[in-house]
C-alpha positions as CSV (number, residue, x, y, z in Angstrom):
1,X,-26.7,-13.2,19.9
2,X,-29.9,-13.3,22.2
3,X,-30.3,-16.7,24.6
4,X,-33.6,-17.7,21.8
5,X,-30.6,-17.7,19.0
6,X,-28.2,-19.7,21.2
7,X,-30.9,-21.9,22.2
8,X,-32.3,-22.6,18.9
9,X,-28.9,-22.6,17.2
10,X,-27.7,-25.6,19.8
11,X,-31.0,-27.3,18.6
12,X,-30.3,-27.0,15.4
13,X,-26.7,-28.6,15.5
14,X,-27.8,-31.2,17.5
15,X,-31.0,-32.1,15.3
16,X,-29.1,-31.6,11.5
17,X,-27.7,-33.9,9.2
18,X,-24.4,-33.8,7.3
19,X,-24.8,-30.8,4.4
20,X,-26.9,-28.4,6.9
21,X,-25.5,-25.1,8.3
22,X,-25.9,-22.1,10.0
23,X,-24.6,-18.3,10.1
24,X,-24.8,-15.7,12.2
25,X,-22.2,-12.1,11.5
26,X,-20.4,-13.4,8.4
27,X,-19.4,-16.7,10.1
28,X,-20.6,-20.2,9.4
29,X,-20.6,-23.6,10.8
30,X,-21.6,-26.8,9.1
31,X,-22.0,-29.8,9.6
32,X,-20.0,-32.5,8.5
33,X,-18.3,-36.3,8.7
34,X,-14.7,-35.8,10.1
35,X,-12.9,-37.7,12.5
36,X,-11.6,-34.9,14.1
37,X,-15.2,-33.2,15.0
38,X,-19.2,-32.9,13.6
39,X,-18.8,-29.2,13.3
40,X,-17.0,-27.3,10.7
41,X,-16.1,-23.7,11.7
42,X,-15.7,-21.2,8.6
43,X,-14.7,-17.2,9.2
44,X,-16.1,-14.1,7.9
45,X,-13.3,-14.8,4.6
46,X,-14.8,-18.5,4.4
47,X,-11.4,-20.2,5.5
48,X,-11.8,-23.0,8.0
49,X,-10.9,-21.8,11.4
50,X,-11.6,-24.4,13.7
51,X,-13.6,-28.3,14.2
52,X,-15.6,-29.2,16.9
53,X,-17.0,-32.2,18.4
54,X,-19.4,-30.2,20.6
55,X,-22.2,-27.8,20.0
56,X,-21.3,-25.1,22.0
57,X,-18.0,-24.7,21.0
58,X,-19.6,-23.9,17.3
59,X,-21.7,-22.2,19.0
60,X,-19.5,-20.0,20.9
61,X,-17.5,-19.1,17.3
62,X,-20.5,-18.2,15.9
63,X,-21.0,-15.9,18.8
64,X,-17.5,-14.0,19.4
């Protein structure tokens, strides 16, 4: 992932609404309306693996 994609994909989370997403190598994040986080974290099999509060974090599973 180059620095333009991380900077544009922390733009993105910050700017979206609930529904919107974003992929990068088979994994996804969208975001949603949960009280344990904004971002919902799906694998390359499309099972949840993680919720964050913070863009990065989504971010940095996108990533690794």
């Amino acid at each position: 992932m180059t620095t333009t994609m991380w900077n544009e994909g922390i733009a993105y989370l910050m700017n979206g609404t609930e529904g919107d997403w974003i992929e990068h190598n088979g994994r996804k994040v969208e975001i949603v309306s949960m009280c344990g986080g904004r971002y919902l974290c799906y694998d390359e099999e499309g099972s949840v693996a993680g919720l964050f509060h913070e863009e990065w974090r989504a971010m940095e599973f996108l990533k690794n």
